[in-house]
C-alpha positions in Angstrom: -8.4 -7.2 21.8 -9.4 -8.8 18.7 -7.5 -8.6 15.3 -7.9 -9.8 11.9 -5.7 -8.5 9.1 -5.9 -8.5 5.4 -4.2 -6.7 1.9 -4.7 -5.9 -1.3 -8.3 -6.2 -2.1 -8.1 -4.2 -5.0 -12.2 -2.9 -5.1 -12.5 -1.6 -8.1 -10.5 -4.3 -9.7 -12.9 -6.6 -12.4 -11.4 -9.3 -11.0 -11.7 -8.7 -6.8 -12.8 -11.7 -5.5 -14.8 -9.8 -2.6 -16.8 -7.5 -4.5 -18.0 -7.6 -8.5 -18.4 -4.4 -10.5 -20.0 -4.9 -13.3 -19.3 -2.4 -16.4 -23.1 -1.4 -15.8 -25.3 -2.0 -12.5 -24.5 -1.8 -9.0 -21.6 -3.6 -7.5 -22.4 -6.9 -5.2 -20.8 -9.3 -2.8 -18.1 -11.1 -4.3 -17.8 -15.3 -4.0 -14.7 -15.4 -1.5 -16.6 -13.0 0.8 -18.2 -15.7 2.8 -14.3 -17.5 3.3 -13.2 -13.8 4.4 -16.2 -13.6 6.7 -15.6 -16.8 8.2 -11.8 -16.2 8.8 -11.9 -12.9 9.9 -14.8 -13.6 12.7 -16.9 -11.3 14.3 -16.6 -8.8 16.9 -13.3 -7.9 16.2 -11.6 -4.8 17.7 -10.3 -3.9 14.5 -10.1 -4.8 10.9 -6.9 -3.9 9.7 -5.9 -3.1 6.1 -2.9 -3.1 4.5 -3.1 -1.6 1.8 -4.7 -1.7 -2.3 -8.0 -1.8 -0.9 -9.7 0.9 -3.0 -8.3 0.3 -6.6 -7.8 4.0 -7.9 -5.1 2.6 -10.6 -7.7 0.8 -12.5 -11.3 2.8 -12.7 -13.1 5.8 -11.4 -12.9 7.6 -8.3 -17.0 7.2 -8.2 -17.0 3.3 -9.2 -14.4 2.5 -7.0 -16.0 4.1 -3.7 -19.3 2.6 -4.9 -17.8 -0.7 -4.9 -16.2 -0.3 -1.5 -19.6 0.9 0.1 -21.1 -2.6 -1.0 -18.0 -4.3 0.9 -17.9 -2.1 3.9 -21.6 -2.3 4.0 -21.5 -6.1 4.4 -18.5 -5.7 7.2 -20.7 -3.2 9.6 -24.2 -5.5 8.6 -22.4 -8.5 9.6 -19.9 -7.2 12.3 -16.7 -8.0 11.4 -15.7 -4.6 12.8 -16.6 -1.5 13.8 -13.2 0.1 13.7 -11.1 0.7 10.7 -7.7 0.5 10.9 -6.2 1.3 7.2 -2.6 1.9 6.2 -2.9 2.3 2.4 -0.7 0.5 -0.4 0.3 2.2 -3.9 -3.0 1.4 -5.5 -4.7 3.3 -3.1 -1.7 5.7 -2.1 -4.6 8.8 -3.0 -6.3 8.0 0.3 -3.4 8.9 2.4 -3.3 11.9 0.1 -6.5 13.2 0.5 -6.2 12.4 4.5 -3.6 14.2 4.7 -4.5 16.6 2.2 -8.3 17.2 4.3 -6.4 17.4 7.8 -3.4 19.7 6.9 -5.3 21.4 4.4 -9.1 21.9 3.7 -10.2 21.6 7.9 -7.7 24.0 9.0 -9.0 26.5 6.3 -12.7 26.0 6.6 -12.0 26.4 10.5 -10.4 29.8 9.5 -6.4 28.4 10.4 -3.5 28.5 7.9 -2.4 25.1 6.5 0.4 23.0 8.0 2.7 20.6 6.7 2.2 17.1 5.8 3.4 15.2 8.4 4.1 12.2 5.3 4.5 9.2 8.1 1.9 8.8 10.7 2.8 5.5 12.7 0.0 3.6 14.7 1.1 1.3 17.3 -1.1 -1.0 18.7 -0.4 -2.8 22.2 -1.7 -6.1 23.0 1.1 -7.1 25.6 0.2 -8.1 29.0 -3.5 -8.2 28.4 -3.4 -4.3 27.0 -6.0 -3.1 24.5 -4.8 0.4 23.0 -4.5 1.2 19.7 -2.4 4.6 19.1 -0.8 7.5 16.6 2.0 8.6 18.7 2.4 11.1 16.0 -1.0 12.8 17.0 -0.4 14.0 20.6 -3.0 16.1 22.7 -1.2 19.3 22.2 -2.2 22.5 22.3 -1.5 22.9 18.8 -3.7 19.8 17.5 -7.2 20.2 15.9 -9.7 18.7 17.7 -10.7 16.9 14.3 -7.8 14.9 15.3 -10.0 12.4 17.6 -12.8 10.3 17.3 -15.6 12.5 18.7 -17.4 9.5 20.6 -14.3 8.0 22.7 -11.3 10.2 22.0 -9.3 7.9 19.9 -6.8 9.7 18.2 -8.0 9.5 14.5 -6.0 11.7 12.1 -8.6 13.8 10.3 -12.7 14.7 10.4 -12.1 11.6 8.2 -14.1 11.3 5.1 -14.3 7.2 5.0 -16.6 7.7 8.0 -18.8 8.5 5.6 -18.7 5.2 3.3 -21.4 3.0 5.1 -24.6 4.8 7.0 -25.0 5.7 9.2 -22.0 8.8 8.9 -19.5 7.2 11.7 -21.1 3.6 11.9 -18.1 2.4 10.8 -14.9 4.4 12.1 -11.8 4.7 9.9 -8.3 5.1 11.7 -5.2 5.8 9.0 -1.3 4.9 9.6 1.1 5.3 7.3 3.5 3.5 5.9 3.5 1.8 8.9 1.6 0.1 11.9 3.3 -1.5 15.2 2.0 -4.8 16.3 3.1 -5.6 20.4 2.7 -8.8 21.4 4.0 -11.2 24.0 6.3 -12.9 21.7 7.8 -9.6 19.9 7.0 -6.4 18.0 5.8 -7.0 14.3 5.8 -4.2 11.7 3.2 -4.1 9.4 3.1 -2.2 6.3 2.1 -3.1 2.5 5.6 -2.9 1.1 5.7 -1.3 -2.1 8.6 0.7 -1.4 10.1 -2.9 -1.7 9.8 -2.9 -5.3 12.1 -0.4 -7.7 8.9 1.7 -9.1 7.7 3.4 -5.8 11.1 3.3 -4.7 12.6 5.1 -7.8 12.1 8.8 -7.3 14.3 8.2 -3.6 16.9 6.3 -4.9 17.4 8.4 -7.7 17.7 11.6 -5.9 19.9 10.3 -3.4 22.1 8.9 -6.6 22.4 12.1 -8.4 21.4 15.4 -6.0 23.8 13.5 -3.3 24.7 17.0 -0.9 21.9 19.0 -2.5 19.1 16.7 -1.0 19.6 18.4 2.7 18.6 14.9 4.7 20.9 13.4 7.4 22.9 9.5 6.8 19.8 8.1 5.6 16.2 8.9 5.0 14.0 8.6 7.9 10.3 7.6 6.7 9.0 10.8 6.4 11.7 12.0 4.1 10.9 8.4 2.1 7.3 9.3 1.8 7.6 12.7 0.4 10.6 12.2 -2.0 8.9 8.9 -3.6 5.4 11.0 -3.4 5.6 11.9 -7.1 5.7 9.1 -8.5 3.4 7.0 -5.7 0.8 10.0 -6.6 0.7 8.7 -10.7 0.5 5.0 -10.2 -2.0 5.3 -7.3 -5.0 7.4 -9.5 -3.2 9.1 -12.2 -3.8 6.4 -14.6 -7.3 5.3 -13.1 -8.9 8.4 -13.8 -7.3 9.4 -17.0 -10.8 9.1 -19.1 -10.5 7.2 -22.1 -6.6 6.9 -21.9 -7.3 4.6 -18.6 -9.1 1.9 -20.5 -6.2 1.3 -22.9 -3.5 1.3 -20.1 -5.5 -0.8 -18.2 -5.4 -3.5 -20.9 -1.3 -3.2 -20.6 -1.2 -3.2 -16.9 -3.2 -6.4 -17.3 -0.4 -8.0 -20.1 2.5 -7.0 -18.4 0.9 -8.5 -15.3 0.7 -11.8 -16.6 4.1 -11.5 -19.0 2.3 -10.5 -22.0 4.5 -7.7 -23.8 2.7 -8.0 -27.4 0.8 -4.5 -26.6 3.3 -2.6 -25.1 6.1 -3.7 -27.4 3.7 -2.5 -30.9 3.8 0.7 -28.8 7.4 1.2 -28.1 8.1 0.1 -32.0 5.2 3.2 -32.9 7.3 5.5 -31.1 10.4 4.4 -32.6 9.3 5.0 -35.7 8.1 8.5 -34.3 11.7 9.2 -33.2 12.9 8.4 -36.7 10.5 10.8 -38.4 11.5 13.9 -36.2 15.2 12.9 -36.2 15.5 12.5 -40.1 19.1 13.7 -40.9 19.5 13.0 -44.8 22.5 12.2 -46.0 24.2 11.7 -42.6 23.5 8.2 -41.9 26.4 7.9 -39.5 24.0 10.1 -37.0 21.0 8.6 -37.8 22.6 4.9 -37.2 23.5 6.5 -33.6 19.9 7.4 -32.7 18.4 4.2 -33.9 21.3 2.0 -31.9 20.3 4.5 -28.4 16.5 4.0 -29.7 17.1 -0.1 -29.6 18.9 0.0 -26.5 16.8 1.9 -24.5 13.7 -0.1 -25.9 15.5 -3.5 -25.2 15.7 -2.2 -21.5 12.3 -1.2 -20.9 11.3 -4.1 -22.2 13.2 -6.0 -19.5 12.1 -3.9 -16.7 8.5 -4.3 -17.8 9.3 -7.8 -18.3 10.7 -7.6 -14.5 7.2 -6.3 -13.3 5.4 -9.3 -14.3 7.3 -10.9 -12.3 6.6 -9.3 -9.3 2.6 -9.9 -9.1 2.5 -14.0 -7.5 6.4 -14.2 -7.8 7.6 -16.6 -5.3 11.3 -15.2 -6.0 10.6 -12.1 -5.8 11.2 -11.3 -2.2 14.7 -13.2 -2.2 15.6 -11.1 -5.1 18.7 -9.9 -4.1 17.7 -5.9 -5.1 14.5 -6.1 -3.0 16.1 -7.4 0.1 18.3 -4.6 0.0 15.6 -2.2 -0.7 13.8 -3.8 2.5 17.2 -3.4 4.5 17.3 0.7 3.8 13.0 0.7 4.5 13.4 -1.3 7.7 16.5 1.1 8.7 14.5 4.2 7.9 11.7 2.4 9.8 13.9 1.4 13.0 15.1 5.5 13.0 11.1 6.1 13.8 11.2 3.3 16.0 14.0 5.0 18.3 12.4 8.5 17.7 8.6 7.2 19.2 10.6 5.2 21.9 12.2 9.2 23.1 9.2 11.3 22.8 7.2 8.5 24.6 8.7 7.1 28.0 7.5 3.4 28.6 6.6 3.0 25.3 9.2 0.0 25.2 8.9 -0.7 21.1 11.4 -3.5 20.6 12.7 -4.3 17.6 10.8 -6.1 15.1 11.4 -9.7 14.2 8.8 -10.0 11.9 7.3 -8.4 8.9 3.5 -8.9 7.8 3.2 -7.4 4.1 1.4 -7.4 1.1 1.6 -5.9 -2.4 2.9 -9.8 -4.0 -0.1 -11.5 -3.9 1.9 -14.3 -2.8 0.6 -15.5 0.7 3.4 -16.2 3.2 1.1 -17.7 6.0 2.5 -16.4 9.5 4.9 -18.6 10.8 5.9 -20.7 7.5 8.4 -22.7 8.5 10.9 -21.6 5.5 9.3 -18.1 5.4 11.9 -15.4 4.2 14.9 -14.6 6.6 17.0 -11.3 6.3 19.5 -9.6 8.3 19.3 -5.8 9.4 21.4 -4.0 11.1 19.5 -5.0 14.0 19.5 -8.7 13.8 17.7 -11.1 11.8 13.6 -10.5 10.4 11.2 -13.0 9.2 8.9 -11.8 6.5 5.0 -13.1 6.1 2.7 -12.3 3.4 -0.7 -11.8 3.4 -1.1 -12.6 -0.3 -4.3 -11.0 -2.0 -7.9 -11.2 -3.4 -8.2 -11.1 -7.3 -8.3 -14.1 -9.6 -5.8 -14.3 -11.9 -6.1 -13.6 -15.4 -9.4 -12.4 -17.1 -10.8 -15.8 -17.3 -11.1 -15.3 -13.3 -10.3 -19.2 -13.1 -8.2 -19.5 -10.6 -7.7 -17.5 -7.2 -4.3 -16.1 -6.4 -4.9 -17.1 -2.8 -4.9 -14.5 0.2 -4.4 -15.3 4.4 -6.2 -14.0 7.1 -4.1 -13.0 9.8 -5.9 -13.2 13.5 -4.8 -12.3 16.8 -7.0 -13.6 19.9 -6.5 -12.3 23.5 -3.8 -13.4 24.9 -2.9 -16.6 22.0 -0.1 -16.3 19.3 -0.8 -14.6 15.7 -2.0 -17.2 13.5 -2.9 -17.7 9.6 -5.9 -18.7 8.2 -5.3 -19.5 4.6 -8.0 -18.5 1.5 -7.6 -20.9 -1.4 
């Protein structure tokens, strides 16, 4: 089996370095294309994405799937892949959505069934140890109970929907999408890896979980911890906004756009003329006359909280080619309770599926940073679990930064070959 592995695209995004979108005009190759093409190679088994490849955060749902035809287009014409393997990010969170959403939901009523629950966490695991080739959703057994939409019609590949990315290049199915979320089981020779994009490593997508856990304590119903499902749905709220609430908010998305870019790149001008507008909004509906002693109150609790958004947004920027980020001390404790909700599906799969044999990973391949870790970096990031130690890789990202699109944030291609060790190929 063939691999080659990739993140955060971001089609859709003015400055994706694979495909340009132009405010007018259709979209076209972008300039690091070729240095994708040449790293990924042809021919291979599957393409695997992980995550903010389709940019719903920052434009349309109709520019953003034209865009990705152009790219996807250029993968089937030059045969990078003809399988699909994609496990979606937080800018692109709407696609597992709308999967799930078109397999639970919309089939099962246009085939005359009732709906039935989300099942939030669909892992893939794909085996390459020992000379195996298999690629599988564990989660997505034959039973009686499954809809046949389930599977690829052509070789019987579990699938996980009548999926409507099919659909993105022509002919309908030239090009077959696959979906695993959060995450996706590497077994090799040398030890499991878990791959996933990893924004439930930063505080945003985390928030809603850690939050309800902090206050609703008893009332939550869930067990010690959260297993991944439970992870999914509770953060599903807020993962829903970010992903396309803001993208498709019509002429409100242009002006957040131009924050999200600022606070990207440490720029708090914009947003901090904002917060001072609605400061002086506060004052004007909390106006108590002659009883200044209440009115000093509001303004200190208006300052305060102000001062900490700031810092928070402040934080953000940091986030986005941070090289600290990952040893923050927060986030590596935020990667400790994902890898332990992770490691409870990891035993559950290994029950319902005798043989299976899914060891405990040792490694982590994200994204979400932009900052490329390449695999096997001596010095690369080292954290303890409950299960041992973990080395984390990252496989950085494909936008320029800044609007002046000068200089390239820098993204690695991540290939396995039959039978040889995962290796990096770096994109400068």
């Amino acid at each position: 089996m063939k691999l080659a592995i990739i993140s955060d695209t971001h089609i859709g995004d003015p400055n994706c370095a694979l495909v340009n979108l132009p405010k007018t005009g259709a979209p076209t190759v972008g300039e690091k294309y070729e240095d994708f093409k040449r790293a990924a190679g042809e021919d291979n088994d599957y393409l695997i994405l992980l995550g903010d490849i389709l940019d719903f955060a920052l434009d349309s749902y109709d520019r953003v799937y034209e865009a990705g035809r152009c790219f996807f287009e250029q993968v089937h014409e030059d045969n990078i892949a003809k399988k699909i393997i994609y496990v979606a990010g937080n800018h692109d969170f709407d696609v597992w959505h709308t999967v799930e959403h078109q397999v639970n939901v919309t089939n099962r009523l246009l085939g005359a069934e009732m709906p039935r629950s989300f099942r939030w966490s669909v892992p893939g695991v794909i085996d390459v140890r020992d000379g195996r080739s298999n690629f599988r959703l564990l989660d997505v057994g034959r039973e009686k109970d499954d809809d046949p939409q389930d599977y690829d019609p052509h070789n019987g590949d579990p699938k996980y929907g009548g999926l409507f990315m099919d659909g993105i290049v022509e002919p309908v199915g030239s090009l077959q999408f696959s979906f695993a979320y959060p995450n996706l089981y590497l077994l090799t020779d040398d030890g499991s890896v878990l791959l996933t994009h990893g924004q439930y490593f930063e505080p945003y997508w985390a928030l809603a979980g850690e939050w309800a856990l902090e206050l609703m304590q008893e009332d939550l119903r869930i067990g010690d911890a959260f297993d991944l499902s439970e992870m999914v749905a509770v953060n599903f709220p807020l993962s829903q906004l970010g992903s396309s609430g803001v993208g498709q908010a019509g002429p409100l998305s242009d002006a957040i756009r131009a924050v999200q870019r600022q606070i990207k790149d440490g720029d708090l001008r914009r947003i901090t003329k904002y917060l001072d507008r609605l400061d002086n909004a506060i004052d004007r509906m909390t106006r108590f006359g002659w009883r200044r002693d209440k009115e000093a109150v509001t303004d200190y609790i208006s300052n305060t909280a102000k001062k900490q958004v700031l810092e928070a947004l402040g934080d953000i920027g940091d986030t986005r080619y941070s090289d600290e980020f990952i040893h923050r001390k927060d986030v590596l404790e935020r990667f400790v309770r994902f890898f332990d909700a992770s490691l409870l599906e990891i035993d559950r799969l290994n029950d319902k599926n005798p043989g299976l044999e899914l060891d405990t990973p040792r490694s982590v391949l994200f994204g979400h940073t932009h900052q490329p870790i390449p695999w096997g970096a001596h010095g690369a990031p080292k954290t303890t679990t409950s299960r041992g130690p973990v080395r984390l890789y990252n496989t950085g990202g494909w936008l320029y930064r800044g609007d002046a699109q000068a200089e390239f944030g820098g993204a690695e291609v991540v290939v396995y070959r039959p039978r040889q060790p995962l290796k990096s190929v770096p994109i400068r």
